[in-house]
N, C-alpha and C positions, 0 to 999 in steps of 0.2 A: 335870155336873162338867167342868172343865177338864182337857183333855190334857195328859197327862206325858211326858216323852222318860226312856226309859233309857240314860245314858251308855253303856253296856256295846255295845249295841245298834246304836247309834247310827250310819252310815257320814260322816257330812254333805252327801249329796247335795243337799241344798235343795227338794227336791222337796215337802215340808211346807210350806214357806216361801212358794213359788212358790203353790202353791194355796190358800193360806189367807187366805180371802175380809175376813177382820177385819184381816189383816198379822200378826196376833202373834206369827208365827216368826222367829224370826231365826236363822243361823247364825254361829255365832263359833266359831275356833278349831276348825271340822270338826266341830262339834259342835253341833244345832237346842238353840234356848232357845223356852218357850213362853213369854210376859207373859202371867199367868193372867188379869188386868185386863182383858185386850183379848179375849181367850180367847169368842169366840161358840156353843161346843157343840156347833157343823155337822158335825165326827166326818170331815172331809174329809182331815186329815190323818193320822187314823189307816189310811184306806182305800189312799192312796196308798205310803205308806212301806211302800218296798221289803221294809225288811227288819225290820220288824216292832216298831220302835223307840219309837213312839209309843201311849199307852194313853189312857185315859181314866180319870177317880177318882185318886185319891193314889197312884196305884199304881209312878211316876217319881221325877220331878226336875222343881222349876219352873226358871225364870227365877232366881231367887235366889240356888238352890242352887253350891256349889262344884264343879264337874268335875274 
């Protein structure tokens, strides 16, 4: 399953971004967006986020979604 960020969560560090071997994160607005499209399931960015922002399964917010 693709990684979900929860806004609530979320600081915008970039640190999802920076490690994520596919690119799919991106930070906009201080807040990571994942493109589930590009989204490879290496779970890299779940490990990294600091603060715990990022999940795996439907359990967030894609790309799509409104902030």
């Amino acid at each position: 399953m693709a990684a979900y960020v929860v806004p609530e969560l979320c600081l915008g560090c970039g640190a999802c971004a920076e490690i994520c071997p596919a690119k799919a994160i991106t930070v906009i607005l201080k807040r990571a967006r994942v493109d589930v499209s590009l989204c490879e399931d290496c779970e890299e960015c779940i490990f990294i986020c600091p603060n715990g922002a990022i999940t795996g399964g439907d359990g967030g917010v894609s790309k799509d979604a409104d902030l």
